[in-house]
N, CA, C and O atoms as a GROMACS GRO file, in nm:
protein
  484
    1UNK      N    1  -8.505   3.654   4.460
    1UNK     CA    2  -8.564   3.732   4.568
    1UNK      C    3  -8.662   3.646   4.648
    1UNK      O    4  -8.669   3.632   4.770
    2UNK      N    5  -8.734   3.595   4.554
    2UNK     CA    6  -8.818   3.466   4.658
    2UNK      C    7  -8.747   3.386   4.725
    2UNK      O    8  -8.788   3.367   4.840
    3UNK      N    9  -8.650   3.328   4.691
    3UNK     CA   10  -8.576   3.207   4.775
    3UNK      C   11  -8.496   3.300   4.896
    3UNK      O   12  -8.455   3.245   4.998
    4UNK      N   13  -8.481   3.436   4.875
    4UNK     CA   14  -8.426   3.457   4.986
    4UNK      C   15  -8.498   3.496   5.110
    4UNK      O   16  -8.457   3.491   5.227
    5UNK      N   17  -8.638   3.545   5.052
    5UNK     CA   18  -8.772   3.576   5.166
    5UNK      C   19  -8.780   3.451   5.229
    5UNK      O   20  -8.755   3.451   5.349
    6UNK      N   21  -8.812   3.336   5.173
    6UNK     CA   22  -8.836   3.209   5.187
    6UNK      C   23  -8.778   3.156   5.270
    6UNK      O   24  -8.841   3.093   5.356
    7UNK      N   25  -8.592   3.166   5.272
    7UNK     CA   26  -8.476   3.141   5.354
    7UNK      C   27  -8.484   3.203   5.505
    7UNK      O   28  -8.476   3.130   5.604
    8UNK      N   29  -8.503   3.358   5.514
    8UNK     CA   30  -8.566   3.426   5.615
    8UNK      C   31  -8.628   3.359   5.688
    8UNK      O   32  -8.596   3.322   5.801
    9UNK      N   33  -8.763   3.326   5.608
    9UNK     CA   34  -8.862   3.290   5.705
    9UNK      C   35  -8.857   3.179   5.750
    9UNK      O   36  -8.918   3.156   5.854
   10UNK      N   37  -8.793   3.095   5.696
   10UNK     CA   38  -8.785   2.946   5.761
   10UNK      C   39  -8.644   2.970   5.874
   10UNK      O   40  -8.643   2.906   5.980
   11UNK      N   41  -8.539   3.057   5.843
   11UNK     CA   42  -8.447   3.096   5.982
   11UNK      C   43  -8.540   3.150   6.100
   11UNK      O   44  -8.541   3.108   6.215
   12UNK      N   45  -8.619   3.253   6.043
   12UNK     CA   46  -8.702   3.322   6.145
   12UNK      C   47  -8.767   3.224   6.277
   12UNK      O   48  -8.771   3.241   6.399
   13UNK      N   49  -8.835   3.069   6.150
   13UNK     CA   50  -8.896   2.981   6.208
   13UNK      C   51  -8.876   2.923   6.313
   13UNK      O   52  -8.950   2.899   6.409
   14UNK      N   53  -8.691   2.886   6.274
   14UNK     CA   54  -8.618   2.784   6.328
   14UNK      C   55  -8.578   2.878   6.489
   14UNK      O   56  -8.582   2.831   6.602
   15UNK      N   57  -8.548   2.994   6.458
   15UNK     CA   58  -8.482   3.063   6.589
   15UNK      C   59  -8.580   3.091   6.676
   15UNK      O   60  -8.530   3.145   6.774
   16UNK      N   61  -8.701   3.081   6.686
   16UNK     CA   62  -8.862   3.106   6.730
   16UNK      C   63  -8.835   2.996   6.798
   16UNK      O   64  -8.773   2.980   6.903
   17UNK      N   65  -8.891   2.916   6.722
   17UNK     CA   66  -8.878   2.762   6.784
   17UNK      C   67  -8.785   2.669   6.844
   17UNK      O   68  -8.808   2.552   6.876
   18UNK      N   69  -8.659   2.744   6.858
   18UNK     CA   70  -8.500   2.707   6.919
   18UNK      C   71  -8.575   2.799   7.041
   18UNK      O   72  -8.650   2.728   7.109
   19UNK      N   73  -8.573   2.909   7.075
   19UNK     CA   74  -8.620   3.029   7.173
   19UNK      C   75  -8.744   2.963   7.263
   19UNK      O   76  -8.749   2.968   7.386
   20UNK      N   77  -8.826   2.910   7.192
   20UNK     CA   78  -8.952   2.855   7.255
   20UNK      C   79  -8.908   2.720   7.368
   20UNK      O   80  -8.964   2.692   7.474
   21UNK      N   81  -8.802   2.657   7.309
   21UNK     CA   82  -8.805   2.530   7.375
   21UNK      C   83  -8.710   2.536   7.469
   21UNK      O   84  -8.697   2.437   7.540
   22UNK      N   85  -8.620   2.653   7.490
   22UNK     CA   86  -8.550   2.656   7.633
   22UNK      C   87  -8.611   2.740   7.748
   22UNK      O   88  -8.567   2.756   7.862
   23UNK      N   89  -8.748   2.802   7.677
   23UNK     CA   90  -8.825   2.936   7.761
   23UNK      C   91  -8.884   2.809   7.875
   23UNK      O   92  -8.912   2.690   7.858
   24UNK      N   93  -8.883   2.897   7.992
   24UNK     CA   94  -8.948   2.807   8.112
   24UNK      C   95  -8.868   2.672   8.190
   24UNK      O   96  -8.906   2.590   8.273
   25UNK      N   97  -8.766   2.691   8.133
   25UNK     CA   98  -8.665   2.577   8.198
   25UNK      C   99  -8.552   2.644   8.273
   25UNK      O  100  -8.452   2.699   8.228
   26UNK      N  101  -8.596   2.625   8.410
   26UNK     CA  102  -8.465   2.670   8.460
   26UNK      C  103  -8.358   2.577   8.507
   26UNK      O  104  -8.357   2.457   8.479
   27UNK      N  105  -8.268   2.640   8.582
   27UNK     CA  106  -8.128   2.555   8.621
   27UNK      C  107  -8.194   2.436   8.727
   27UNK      O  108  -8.260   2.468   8.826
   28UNK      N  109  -8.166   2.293   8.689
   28UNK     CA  110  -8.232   2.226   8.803
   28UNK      C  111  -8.112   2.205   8.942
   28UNK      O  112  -8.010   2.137   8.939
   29UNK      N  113  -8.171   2.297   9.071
   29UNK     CA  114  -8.093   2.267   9.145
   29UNK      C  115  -8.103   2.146   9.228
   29UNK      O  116  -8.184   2.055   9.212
   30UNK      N  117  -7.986   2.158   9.343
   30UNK     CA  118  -7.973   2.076   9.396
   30UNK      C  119  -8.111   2.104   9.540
   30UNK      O  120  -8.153   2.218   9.561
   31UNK      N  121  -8.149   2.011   9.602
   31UNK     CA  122  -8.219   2.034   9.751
   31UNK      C  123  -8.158   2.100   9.843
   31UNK      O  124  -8.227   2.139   9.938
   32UNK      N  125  -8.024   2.129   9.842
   32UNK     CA  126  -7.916   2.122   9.932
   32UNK      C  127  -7.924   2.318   9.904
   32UNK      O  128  -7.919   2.410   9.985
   33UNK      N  129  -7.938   2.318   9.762
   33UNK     CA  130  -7.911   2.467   9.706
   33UNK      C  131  -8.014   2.542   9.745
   33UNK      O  132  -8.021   2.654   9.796
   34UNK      N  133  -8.140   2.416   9.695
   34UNK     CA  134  -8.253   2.525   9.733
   34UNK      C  135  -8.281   2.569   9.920
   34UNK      O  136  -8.330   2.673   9.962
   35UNK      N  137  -8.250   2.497   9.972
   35UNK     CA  138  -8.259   2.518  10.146
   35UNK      C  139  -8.158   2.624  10.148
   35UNK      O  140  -8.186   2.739  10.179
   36UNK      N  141  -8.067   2.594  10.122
   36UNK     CA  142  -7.987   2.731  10.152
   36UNK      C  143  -7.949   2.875  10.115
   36UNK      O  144  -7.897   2.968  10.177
   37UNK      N  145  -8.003   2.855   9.972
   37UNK     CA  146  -8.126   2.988   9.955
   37UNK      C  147  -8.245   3.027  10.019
   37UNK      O  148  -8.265   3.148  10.032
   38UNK      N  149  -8.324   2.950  10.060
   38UNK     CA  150  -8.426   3.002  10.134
   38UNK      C  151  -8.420   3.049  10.296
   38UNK      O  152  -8.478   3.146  10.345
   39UNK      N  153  -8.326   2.944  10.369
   39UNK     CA  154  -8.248   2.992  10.462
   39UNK      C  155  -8.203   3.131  10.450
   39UNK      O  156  -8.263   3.221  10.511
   40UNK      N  157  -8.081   3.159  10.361
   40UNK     CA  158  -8.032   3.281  10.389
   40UNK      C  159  -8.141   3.387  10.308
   40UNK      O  160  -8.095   3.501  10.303
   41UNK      N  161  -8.254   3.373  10.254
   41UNK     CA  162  -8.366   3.473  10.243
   41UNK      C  163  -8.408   3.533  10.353
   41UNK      O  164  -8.420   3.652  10.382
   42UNK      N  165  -8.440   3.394  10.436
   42UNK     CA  166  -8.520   3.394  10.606
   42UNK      C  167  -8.410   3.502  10.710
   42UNK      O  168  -8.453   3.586  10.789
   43UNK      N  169  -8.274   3.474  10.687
   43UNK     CA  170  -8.189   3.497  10.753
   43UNK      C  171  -8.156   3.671  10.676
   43UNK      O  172  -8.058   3.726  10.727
   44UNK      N  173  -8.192   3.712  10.621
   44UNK     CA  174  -8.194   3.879  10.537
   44UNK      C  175  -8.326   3.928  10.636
   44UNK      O  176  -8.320   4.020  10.718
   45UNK      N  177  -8.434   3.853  10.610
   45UNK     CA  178  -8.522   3.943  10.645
   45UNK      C  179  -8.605   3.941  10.791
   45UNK      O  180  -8.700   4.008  10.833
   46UNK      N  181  -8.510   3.813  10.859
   46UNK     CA  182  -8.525   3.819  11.048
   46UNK      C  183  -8.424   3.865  11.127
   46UNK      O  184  -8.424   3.892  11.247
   47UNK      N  185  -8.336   3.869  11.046
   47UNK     CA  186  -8.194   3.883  11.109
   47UNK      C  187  -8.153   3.815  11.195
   47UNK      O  188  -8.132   3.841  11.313
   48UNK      N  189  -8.134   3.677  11.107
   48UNK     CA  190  -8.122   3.557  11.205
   48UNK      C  191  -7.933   3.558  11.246
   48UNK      O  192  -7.853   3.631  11.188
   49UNK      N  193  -7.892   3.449  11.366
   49UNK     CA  194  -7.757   3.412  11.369
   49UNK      C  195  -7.775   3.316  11.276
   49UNK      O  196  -7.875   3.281  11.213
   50UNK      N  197  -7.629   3.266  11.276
   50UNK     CA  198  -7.592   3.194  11.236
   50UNK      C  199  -7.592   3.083  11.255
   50UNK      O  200  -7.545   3.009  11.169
   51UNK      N  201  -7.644   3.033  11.373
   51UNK     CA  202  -7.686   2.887  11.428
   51UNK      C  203  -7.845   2.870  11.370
   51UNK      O  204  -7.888   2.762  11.329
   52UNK      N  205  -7.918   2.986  11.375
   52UNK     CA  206  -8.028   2.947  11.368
   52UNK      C  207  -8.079   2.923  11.204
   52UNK      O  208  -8.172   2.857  11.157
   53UNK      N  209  -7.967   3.014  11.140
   53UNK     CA  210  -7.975   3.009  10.987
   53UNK      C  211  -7.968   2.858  10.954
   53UNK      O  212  -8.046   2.794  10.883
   54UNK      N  213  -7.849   2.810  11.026
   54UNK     CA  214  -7.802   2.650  10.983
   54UNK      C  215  -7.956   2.583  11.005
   54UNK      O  216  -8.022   2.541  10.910
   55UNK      N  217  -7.990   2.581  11.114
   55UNK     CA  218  -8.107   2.510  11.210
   55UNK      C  219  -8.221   2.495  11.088
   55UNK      O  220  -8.264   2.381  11.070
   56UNK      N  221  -8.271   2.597  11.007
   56UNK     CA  222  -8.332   2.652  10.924
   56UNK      C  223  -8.308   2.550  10.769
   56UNK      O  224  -8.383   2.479  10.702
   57UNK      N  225  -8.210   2.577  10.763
   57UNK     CA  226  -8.149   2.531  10.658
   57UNK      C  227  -8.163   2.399  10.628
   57UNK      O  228  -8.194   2.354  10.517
   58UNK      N  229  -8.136   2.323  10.745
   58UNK     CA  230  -8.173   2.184  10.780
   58UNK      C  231  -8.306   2.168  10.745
   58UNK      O  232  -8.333   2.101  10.646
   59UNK      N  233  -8.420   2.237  10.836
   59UNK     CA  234  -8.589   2.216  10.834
   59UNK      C  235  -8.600   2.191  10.662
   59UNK      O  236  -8.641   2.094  10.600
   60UNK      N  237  -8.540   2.335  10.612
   60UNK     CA  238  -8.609   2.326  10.432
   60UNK      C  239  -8.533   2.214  10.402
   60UNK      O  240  -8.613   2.122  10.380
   61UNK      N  241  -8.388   2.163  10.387
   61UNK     CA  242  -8.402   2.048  10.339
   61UNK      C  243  -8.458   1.935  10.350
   61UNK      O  244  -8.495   1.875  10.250
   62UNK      N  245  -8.475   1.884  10.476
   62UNK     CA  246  -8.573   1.775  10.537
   62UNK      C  247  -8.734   1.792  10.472
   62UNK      O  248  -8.817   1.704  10.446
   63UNK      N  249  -8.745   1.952  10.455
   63UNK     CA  250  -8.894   1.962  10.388
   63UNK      C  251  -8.871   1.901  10.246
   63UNK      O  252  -8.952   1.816  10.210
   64UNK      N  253  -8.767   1.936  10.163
   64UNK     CA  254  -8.790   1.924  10.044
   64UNK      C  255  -8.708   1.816  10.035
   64UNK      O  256  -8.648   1.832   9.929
   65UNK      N  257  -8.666   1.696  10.096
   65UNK     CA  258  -8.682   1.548  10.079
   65UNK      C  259  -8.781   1.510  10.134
   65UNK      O  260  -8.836   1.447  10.043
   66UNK      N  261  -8.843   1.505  10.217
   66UNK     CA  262  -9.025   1.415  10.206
   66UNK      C  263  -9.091   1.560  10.084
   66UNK      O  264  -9.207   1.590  10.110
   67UNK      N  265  -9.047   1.616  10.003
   67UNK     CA  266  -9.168   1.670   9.904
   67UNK      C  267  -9.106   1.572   9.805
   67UNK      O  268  -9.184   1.501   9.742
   68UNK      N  269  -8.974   1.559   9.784
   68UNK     CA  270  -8.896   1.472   9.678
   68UNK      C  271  -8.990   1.314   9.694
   68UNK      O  272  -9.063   1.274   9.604
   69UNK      N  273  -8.972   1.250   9.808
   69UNK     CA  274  -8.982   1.153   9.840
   69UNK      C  275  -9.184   1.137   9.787
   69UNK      O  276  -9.230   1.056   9.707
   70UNK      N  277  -9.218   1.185   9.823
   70UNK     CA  278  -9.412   1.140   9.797
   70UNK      C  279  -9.387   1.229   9.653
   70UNK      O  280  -9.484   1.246   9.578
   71UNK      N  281  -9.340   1.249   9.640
   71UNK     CA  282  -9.334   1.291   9.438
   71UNK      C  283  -9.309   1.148   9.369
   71UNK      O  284  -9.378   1.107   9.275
   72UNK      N  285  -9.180   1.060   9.436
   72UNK     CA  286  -9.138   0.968   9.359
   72UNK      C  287  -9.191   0.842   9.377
   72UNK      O  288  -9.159   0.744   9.310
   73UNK      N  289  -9.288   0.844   9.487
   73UNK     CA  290  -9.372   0.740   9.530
   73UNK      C  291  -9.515   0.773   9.494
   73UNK      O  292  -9.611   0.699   9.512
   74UNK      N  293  -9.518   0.962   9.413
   74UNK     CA  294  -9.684   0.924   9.315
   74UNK      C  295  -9.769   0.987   9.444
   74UNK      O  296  -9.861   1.067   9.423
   75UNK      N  297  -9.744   0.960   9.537
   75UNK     CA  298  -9.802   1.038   9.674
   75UNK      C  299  -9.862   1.212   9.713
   75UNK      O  300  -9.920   1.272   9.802
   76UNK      N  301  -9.799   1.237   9.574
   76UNK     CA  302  -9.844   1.424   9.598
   76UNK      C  303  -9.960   1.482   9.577
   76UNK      O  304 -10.003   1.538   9.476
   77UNK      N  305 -10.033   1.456   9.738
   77UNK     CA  306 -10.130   1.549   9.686
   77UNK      C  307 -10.148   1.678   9.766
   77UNK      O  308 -10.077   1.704   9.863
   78UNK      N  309 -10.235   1.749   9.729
   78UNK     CA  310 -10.294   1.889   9.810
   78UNK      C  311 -10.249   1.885   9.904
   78UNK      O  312 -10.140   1.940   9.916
   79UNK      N  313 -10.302   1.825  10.007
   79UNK     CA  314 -10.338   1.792  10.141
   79UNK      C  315 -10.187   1.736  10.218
   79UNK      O  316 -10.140   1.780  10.322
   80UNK      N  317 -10.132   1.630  10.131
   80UNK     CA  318 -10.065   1.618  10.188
   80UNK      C  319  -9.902   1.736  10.183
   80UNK      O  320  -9.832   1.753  10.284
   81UNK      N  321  -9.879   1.788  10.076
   81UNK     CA  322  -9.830   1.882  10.054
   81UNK      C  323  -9.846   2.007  10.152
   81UNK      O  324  -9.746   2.063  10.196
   82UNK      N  325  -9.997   2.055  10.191
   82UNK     CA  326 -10.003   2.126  10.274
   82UNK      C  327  -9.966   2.122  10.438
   82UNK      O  328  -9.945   2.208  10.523
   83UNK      N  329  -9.968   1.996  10.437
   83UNK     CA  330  -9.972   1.925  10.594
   83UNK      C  331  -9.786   1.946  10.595
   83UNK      O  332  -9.729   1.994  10.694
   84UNK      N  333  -9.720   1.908  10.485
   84UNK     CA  334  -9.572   1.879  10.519
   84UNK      C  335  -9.533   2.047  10.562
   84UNK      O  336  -9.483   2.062  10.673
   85UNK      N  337  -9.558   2.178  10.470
   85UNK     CA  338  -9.543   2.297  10.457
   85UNK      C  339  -9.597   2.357  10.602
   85UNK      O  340  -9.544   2.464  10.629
   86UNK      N  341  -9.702   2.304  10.710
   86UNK     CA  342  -9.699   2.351  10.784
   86UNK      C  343  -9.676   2.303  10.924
   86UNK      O  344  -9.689   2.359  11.033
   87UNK      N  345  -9.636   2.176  10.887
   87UNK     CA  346  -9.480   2.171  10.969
   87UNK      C  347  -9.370   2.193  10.970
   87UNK      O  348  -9.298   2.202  11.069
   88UNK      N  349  -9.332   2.207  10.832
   88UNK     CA  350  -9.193   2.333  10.853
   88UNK      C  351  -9.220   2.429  10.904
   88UNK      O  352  -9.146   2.461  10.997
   89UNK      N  353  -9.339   2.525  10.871
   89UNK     CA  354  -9.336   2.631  10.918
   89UNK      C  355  -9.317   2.649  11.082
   89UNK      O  356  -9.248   2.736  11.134
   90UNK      N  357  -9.413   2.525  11.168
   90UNK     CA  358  -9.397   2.531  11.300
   90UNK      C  359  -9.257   2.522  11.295
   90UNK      O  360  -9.198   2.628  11.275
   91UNK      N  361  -9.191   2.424  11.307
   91UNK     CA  362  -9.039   2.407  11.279
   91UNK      C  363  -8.957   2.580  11.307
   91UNK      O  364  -8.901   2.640  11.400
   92UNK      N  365  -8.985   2.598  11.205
   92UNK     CA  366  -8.929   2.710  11.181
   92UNK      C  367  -8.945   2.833  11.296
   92UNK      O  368  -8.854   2.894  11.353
   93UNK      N  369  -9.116   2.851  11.311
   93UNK     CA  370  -9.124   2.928  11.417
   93UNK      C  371  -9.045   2.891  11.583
   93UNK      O  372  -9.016   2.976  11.668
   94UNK      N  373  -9.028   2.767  11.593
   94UNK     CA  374  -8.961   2.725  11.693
   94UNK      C  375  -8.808   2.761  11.712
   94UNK      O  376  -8.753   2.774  11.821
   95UNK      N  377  -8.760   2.774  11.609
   95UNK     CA  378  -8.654   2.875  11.591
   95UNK      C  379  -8.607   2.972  11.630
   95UNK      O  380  -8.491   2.990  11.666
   96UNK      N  381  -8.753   3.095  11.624
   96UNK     CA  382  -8.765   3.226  11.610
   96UNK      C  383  -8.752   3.240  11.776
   96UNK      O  384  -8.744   3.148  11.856
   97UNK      N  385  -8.753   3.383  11.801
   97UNK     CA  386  -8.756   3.436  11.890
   97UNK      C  387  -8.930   3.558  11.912
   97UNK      O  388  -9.017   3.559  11.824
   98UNK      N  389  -8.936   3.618  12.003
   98UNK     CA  390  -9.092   3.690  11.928
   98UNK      C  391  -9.085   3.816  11.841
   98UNK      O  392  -9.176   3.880  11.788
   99UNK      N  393  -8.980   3.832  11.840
   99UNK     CA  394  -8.941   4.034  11.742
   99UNK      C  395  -8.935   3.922  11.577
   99UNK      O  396  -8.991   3.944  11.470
  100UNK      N  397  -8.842   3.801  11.619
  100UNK     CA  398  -8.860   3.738  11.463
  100UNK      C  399  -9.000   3.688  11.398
  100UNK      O  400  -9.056   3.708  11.290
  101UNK      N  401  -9.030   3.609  11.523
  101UNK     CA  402  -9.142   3.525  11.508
  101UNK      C  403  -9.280   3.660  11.425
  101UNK      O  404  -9.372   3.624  11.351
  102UNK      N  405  -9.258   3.776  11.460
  102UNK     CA  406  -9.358   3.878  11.435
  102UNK      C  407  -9.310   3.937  11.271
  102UNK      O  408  -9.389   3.980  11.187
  103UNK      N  409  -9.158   3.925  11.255
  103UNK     CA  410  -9.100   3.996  11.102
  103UNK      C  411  -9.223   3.864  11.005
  103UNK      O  412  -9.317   3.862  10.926
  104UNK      N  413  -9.126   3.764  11.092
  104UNK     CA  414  -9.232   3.580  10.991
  104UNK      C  415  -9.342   3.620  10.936
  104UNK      O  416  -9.357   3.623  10.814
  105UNK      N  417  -9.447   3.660  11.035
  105UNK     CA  418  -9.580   3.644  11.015
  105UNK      C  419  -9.602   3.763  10.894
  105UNK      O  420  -9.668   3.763  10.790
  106UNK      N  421  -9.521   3.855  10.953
  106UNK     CA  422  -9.538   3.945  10.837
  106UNK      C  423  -9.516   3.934  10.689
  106UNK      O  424  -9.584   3.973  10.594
  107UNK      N  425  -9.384   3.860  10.697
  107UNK     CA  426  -9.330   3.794  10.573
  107UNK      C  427  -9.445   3.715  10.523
  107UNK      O  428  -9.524   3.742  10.432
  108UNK      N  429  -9.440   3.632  10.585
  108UNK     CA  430  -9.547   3.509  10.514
  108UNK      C  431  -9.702   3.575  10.476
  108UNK      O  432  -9.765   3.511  10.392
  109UNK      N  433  -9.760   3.684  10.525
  109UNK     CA  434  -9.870   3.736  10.475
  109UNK      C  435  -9.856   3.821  10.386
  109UNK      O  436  -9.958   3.844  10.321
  110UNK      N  437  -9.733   3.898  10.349
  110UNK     CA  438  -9.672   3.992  10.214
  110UNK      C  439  -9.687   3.890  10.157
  110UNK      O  440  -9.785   3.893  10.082
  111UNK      N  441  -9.604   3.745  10.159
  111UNK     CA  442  -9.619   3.652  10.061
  111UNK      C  443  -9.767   3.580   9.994
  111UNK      O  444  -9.793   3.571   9.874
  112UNK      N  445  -9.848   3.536  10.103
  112UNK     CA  446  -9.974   3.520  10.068
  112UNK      C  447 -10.026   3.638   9.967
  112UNK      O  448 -10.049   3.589   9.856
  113UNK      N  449 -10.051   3.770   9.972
  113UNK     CA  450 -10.123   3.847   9.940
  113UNK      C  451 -10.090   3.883   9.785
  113UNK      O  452 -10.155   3.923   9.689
  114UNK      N  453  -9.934   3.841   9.818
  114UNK     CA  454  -9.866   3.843   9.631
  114UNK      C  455  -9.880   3.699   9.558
  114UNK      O  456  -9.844   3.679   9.442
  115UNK      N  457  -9.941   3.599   9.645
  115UNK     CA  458  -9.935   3.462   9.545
  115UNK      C  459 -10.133   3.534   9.519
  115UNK      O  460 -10.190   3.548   9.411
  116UNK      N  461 -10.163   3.551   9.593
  116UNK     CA  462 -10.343   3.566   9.575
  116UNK      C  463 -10.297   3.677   9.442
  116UNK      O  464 -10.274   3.619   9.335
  117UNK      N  465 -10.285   3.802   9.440
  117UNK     CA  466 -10.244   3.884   9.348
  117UNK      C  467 -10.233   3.791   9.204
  117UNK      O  468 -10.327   3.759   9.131
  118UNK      N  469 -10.094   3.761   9.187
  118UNK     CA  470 -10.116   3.688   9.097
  118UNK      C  471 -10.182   3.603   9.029
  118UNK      O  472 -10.204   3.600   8.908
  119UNK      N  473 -10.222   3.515   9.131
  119UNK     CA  474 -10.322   3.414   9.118
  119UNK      C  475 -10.457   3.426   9.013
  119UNK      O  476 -10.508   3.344   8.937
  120UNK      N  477 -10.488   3.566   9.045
  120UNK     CA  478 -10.593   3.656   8.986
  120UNK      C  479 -10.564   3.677   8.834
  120UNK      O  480 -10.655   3.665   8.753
  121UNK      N  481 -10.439   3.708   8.798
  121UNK     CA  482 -10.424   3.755   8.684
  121UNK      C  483 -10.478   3.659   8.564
  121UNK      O  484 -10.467   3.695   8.447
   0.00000   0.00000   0.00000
């Protein structure tokens, strides 16, 4: 009866600790994947065409090769991170039209108010 409590608990151990080490790892995508998810996010909730979706699509990837690029050159900081993010965003607004350009602003301050939210926790 002991060796089988014993057996338990060291399975128990092992499947804990199998569970622990894939928690927080997700699928690593491609740059290509992630722009064009965020694109067609942008494109749900402006009701963009289809030219402008592409147009879009382009900006986030170009964003997230110079974020790739000063990552692999050690270069990432705050500042400069912030500086790249709000030139996409101009980017982006250049895009828009003003009924979009107004959904954006909205978007992007729902978004602010839920990263602050959390932030808190």
């Amino acid at each position: 009866m002991k060796k089988l409590l014993i057996i338990c608990g060291l399975l128990f151990g092992v499947v804990t600790f199998a569970q622990a080490q894939n928690a927080g790892h997700k699928k690593a995508e491609s740059s290509e994947a992630k722009a064009k998810m965020k694109a067609e996010k942008l494109a749900q909730k402006l009701d963009l065409n289809r030219d402008q979706t592409k147009r879009i699509e382009d900006i986030y990837l170009e964003e997230s090769m110079s974020m790739a690029k000063r990552n692999k050159e050690g270069m990432s900081n705050k500042a400069e991170m912030m500086k790249i993010h709000e030139e996409t965003d101009a980017k982006i607004r250049s895009e828009l039209n003003e009924s979009q350009k107004q959904k954006y602003d909205a978007w992007k301050m729902e978004n602010e108010k839920h990263m602050k939210k959390d932030g808190k926790k």
